[in-house]
N, C-alpha and C positions, 0 to 999 in steps of 0.2 A: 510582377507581383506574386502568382503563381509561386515562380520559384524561389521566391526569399520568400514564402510562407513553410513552403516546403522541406527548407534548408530549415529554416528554425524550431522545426518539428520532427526531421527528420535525422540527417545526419550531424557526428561530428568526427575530429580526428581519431586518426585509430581504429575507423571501422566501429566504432560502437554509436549506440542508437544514441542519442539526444530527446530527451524528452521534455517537449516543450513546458514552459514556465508557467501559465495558464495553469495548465493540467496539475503540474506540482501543487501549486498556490491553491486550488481546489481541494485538492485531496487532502494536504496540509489542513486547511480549514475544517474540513469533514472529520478527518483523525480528533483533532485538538475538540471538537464539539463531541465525537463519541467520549472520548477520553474524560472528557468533563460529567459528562450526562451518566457514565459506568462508574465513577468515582462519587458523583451524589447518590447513587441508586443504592450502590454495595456498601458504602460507607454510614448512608442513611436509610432510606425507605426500604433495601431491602436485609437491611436485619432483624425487621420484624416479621418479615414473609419468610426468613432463613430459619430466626428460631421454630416458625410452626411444621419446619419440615421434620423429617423421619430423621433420625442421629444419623443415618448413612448417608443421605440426602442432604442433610445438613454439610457435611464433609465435602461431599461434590458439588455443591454449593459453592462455600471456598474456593474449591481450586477452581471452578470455571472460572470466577472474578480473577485469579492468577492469571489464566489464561488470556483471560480479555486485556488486562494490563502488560503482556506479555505480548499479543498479537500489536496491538496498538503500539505500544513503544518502539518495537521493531520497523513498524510503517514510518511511523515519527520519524526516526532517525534517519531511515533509509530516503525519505521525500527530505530533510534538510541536506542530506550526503548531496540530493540531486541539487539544488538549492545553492551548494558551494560550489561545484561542477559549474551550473550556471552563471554564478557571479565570480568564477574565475580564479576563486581559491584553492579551488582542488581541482588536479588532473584528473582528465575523463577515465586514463590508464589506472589510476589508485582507488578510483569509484569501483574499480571491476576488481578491486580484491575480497577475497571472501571478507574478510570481515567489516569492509564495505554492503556487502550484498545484503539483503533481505533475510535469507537462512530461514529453517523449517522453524515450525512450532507446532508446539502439542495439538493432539487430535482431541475435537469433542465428540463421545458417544454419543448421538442421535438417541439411542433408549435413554441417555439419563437426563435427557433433555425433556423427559413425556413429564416428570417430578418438577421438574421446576417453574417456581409463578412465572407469568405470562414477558412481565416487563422483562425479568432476567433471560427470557426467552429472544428477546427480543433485540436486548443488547449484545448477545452472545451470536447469534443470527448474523448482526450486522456489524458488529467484529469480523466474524469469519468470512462474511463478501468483500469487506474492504480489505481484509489482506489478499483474498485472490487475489483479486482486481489488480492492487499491487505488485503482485506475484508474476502477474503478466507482465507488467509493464518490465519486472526485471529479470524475466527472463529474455525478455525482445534486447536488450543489451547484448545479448550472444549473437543476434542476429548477424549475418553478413553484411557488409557495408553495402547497401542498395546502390550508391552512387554510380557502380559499374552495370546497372540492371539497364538492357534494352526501355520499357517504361519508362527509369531516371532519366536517360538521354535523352529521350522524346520529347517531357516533359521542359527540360532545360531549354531546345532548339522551339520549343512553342511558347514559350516564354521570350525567349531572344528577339521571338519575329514581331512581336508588340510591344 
C-alpha cells in the first residue's frame, strides 16, 4: 500500500516528478476561488477604494490587479497542464517544455503595497503564496528520478514484505 501511495505521488516516466491528483484538484480549486474573489473585488468593491487612492496609487492599483490576474492564470494553466499529464493526454516529456512550465511573473513592491486598502492587500498577498507554492511544486519536476535513491529501494522491499 506504502508503495502504490508512493508511486502515485511520487514518480513517473522520464525521471520527472508526478504530482499527485489530490494536490492538483486542491490547488486548482484554491486558484479558481482566488480568481473569483480578485475578479468581484477589482472589478467591484474595489473601485471605489481605487478611486479614493492618490492618482499614482491609483495607477499601481491597476496593475497589481494585472498582476493577480496574471500570477493566477499562470497557476491555472499550469495545475490543468498537470491535470492532462494525469489523465493521459499529455506526455509527462511536453509538460517539461517551457511553455508548459509555470514561468516568472512580475514583482510586487512591498512599499506600494503600505497605499493600498486592506482587502487588495490581501488578495495580492495570497496571489503571490499560491504561485510560490506552485513554483515549487514545478520546480521539483527537475528533480532527479528518486526511483534509484537507496530510501526508494528500501521503501519498495518494505512494502514487498507485507
Amino acid at each position: 500500500m506504502a508503495a502504490l501511495l508512493w508511486q502515485q505521488f511520487a514518480m513517473h516516466a522520464q525521471g520527472t516528478a508526478r504530482i499527485h491528483r489530490k494536490l492538483v484538484d486542491s490547488l486548482y480549486v484554491e486558484a479558481m476561488l482566488l480568481a473569483d474573489e480578485a475578479r468581484a473585488y477589482f472589478d467591484e468593491i474595489g473601485r471605489n477604494e481605487r478611486d479614493q487612492l492618490e492618482a499614482l496609487n491609483r495607477v499601481a492599483f491597476s496593475c497589481e490587479s494585472l498582476k493577480v490576474t496574471t500570477r493566477l492564470m499562470h497557476v491555472i494553466a499550469w495545475l490543468l497542464t498537470q491535470r492532462a499529464v494525469d489523465a493521459g493526454e499529455l506526455e509527462a516529456n511536453d509538460a517539461l517544455s517551457p511553455s508548459r512550465r509555470l514561468g516568472p511573473v512580475p514583482e510586487t513592491d512591498a512599499a506600494l503595497l503600505l497605499a493600498m486598502p486592506a482587502q487588495a492587500v490581501s488578495i495580492i498577498g495570497a496571489s503571490i503564496e499560491l504561485h510560490r507554492r506552485v513554483a515549487r511544486l514545478d520546480s521539483s519536476l527537475d528533480l532527479p528520478d528518486a526511483a534509484s535513491s537507496p530510501a526508494r529501494r528500501m521503501m519498495e522491499r518494505l512494502a514487498g514484505a507485507f
